[in-house]
N, C-alpha and C positions, 0 to 999 in steps of 0.2 A: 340657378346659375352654377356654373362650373368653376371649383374651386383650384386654383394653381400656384402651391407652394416652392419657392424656391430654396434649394437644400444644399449645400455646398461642403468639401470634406476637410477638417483642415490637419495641423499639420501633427495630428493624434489618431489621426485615419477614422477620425471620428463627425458627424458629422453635427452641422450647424445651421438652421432656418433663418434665412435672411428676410423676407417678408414672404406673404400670401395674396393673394388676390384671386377676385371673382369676378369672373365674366361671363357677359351674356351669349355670347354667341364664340361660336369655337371655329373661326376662318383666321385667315392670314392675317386680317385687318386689326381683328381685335389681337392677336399675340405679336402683332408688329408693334404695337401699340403698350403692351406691355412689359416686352421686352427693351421699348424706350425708354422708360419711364425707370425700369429696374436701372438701366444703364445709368440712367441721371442719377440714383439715389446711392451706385457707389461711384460716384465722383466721376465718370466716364472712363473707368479700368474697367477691362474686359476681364472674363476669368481665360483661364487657362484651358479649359472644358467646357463646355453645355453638353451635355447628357442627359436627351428625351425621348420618348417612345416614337414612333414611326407614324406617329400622327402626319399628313399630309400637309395640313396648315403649316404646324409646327415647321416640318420642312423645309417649307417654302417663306418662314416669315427669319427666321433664323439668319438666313446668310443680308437680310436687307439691313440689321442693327447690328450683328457683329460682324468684325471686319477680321478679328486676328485670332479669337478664340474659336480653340479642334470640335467642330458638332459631332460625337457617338452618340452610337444606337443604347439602348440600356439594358445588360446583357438579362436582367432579369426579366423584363417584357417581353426579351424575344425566346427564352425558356419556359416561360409560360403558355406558350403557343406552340411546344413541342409535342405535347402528347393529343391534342388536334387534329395536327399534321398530320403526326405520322400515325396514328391509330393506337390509341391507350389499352383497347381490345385487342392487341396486335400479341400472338402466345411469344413472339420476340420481342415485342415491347420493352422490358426491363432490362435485357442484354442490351437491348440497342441504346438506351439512357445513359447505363454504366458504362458504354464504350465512348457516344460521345463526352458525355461527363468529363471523363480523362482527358481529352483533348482542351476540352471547352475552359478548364479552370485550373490547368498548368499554366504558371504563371513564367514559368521559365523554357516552355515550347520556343521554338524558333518556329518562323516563317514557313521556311521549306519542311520541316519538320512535321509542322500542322499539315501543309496541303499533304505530302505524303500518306499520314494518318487520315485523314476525309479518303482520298482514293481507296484505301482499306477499307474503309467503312461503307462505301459506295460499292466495293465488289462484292461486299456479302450482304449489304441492305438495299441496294438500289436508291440511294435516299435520293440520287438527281434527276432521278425517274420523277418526282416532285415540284410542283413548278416552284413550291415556296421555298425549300431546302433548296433550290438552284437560286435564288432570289437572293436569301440568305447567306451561301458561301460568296457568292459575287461582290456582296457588298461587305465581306469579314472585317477590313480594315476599318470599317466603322462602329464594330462591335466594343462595349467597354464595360466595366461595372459599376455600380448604385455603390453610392455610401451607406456605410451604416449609420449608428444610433446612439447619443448620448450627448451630453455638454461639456463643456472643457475647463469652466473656471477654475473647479479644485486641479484638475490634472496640471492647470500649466500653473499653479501653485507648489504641487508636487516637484513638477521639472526645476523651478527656480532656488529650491530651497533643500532638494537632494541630488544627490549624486549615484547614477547606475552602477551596480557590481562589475568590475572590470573581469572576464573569465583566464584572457592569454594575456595580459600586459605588451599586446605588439603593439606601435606607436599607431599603427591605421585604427587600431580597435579603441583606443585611449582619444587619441580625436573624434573619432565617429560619439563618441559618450560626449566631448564637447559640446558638439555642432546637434546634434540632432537631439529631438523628441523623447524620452523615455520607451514611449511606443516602438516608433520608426527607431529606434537605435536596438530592440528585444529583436527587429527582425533582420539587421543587421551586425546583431553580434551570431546570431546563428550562424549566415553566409560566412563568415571571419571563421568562426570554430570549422564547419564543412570544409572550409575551403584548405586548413591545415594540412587535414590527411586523405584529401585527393585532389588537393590544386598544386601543380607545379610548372615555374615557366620553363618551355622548351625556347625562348628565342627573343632578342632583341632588336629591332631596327628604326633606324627613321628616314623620314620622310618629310622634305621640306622642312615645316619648323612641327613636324606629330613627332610620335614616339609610340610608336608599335610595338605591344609584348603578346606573343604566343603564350597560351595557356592554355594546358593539359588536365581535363576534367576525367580523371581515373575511373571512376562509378559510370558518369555516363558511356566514357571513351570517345567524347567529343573535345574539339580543340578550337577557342576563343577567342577573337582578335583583341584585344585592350588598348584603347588608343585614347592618348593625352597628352594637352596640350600646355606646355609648362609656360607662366607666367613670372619669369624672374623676375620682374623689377616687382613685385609685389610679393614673393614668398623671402621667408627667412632661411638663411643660412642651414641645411641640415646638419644636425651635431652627428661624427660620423659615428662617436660610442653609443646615441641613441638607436644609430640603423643596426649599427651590431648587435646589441640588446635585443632588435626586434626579431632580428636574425636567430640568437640562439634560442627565444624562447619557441618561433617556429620548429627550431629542430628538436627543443623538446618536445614539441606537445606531436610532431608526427612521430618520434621514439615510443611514448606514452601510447600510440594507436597502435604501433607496430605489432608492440608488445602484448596486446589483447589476444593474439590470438596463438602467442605464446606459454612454454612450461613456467611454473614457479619461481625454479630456476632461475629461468632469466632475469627473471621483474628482480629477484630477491640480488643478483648481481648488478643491475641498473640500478636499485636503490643503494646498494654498497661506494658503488662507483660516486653517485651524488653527495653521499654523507662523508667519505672521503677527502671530495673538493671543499668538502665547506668547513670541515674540521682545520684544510689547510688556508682557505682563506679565511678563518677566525679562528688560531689556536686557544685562545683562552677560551674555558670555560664561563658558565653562566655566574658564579661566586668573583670571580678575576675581573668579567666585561662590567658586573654592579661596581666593583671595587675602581674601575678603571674611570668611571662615570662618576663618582663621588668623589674622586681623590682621597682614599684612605680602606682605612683596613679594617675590620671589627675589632671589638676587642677579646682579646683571650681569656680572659676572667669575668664570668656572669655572676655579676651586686644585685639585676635588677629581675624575681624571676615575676611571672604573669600572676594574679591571684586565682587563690583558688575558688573555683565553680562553684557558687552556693545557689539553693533555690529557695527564693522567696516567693513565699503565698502571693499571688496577683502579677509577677515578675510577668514585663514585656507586655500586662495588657493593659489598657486606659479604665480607669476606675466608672463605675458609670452611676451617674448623679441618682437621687431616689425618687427625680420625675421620670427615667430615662427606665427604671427598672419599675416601676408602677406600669407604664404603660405599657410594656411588654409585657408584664403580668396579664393586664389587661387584655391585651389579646390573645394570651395564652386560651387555647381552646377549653374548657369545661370540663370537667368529669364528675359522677354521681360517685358522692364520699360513702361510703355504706354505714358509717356512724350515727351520722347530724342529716342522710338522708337527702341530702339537696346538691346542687350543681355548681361547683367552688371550683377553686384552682389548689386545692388541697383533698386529700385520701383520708385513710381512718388513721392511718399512723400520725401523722401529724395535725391532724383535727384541732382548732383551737376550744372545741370544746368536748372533750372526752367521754361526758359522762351524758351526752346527749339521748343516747338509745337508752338510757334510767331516768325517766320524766323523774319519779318519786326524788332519787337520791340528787339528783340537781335541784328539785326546789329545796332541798333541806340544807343544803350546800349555799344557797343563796340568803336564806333564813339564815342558820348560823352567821355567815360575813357580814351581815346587814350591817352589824356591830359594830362600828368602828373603835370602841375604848375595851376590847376583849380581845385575847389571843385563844383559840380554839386549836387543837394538835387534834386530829381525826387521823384515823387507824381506817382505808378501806378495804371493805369485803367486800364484792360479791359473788354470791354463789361459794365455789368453790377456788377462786381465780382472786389471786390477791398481787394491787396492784406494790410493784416497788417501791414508790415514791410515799415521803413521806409528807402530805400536806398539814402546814401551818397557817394557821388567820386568829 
């Protein structure tokens, strides 16, 4: 049986398994029939999307159980049937990929934009010469992309319990960090930073109750209608020092761009200028602002000085108990002592029995102590090599 996982993307661009199901047979009947049933199990909300491969059932059983949600094609199924099409053997084949590629997965392409580029591509590939590449571009508005992969419990942990790096502090970029996702808010403080130092509006008007703003995209050299629609009885009051705030850190951060491709000079005059206003908007120094925050002033006379640095043996480390240092003994790795000949966690020098490599002079050495009501003072020799120490028993 044919297994058919429902996948859905949420709001970490991440994606989520709603249920699975296996059917026998793969017609209209049986995914009309499925796609009921999924409807029933979330409450009868539709999603916002269905995105499935160009199966014919599918198709056809799609528009009989949703009524409001957009059916696309999945742009990765229909990628996968490109090098088929067109001929993977083809010595153009890879120019021809990377040129659609570019088309296919600019997310900021316009409409007339794209058909333009397909035209291009059609005078130097003939790709309409193709009945599936004509099948294909006809049906584009249907084209969409697949979710990705992974779960969201810790992230929407993450989101609840931190706050994103704000980069410009303009009031759009400081809401957007409200409102949105951690995710969705990383690809929306890009657009925010981009749009600094090559977004400007050329033009305001309205229209009925919209609000049309022209906008000049400098890199591209394309110009963007923005239209919105103001809901007063529902937004608050705008603080007008907050728009102005917004305002000037725009003009810094396009000053900041300007200046890259600027001498030394200038950045080091730009920075002069800054350190300038701020000295006049906060004259007191950093000893003045403590002193200004405490209510008082140090005193001139030091009674109390710091002590002096001493080092004590063990200083700053935890003492470790003689279970704790046994056992790490213990697993200290082995080495062959060359004295007592055996495999210890001690060498010749520290050997607890020295006179090991002399059978003779260790039995007489154990003879001698037997004795416990006798004190013996031994003098040794041997050889030529006489030990320092003076042993008493």
């Amino acid at each position: 049986m044919a297994f058919t996982p429902f996948t859905g993307v949420d709001h970490h661009k991440r994606s989520v398994t709603f249920c699975g199901v296996l059917v026998a047979h793969e017609d209209a009947d049986s995914f009309k029939w499925v796609f009921t049933h999924f409807l029933a199990a979330m409450g009868g909300k539709e999603p916002n999307y269905i995105i499935t491969d160009q199966d014919p059932a599918i198709l056809k059983a799609v528009p009989l159980v949703f009524k409001t949600a957009c059916h696309r094609y999945c742009m990765w199924h229909i990628m996968n049937k490109v090098p088929s099409k067109y001929g993977v053997t083809r010595d153009d084949y890879s120019v021809f990929v990377k040129k659609l590629n570019a088309i296919i997965w600019d997310e900021d392409i316009e409409a007339a934009e794209f058909d333009a580029k397909w035209e291009e591509i059609d005078r130097e590939d003939n790709v309409n010469k193709i009945d599936w590449f004509q099948e294909m571009y006809a049906k584009r508005k249907q084209w969409r992309d697949g979710p990705a992969k992974t779960h969201t419990e810790k992230i929407d942990n993450c989101n609840r319990h931190t706050f994103p790096i704000i980069s410009t502090h303009l009031a759009i970029e400081v809401h957007g960090a409200q409102v949105y996702s951690h995710r969705l808010f990383e690809e929306f403080q890009e657009e925010v930073k981009y749009s600094i130092g090559t977004c400007k509006s050329r033009g305001f008007t309205e229209c009925d109750s919209l609000e049309v703003t022209t906008v000049r995209d400098a890199n591209k050299d394309i110009n963007y209608e923005v239209t919105y629609c103001p809901a007063t009885e529902d937004v608050d009051i705008i603080d007008g020092k907050q728009v102005a705030m917004s305002v000037m850190w725009s003009e810094i951060h396009q000053t900041v761009g300007m200046l890259m491709g600027k001498l030394k000079n200038d950045v080091d005059n730009f920075s002069s200028l800054i350190r300038q206003f701020k000295e006049k908007l906060s004259p007191l120094n950093k000893q003045q602002q403590l002193e200004k925050i405490l209510g008082c002033s140090p005193s001139q006379e030091i009674t109390i000085l710091p002590p002096k640095k001493s080092k004590n043996k063990g200083s700053g480390k935890r003492m470790l108990s003689m279970k704790t240092k046994a056992v790490a003994l213990e697993r200290k790795p082995k080495r062959m002592c060359k004295n007592c000949k055996r495999l210890a966690n001690h060498d010749k020098r520290n050997c607890p029995n020295p006179f090991a490599e002399h059978p003779a002079l260790s039995q007489s050495l154990r003879l001698l102590t037997s004795d416990n009501d006798t004190k013996y003072e031994i003098n040794v020799f041997i050889g030529k090599a006489i030990f320092p120490q003076k042993l008493n028993y």
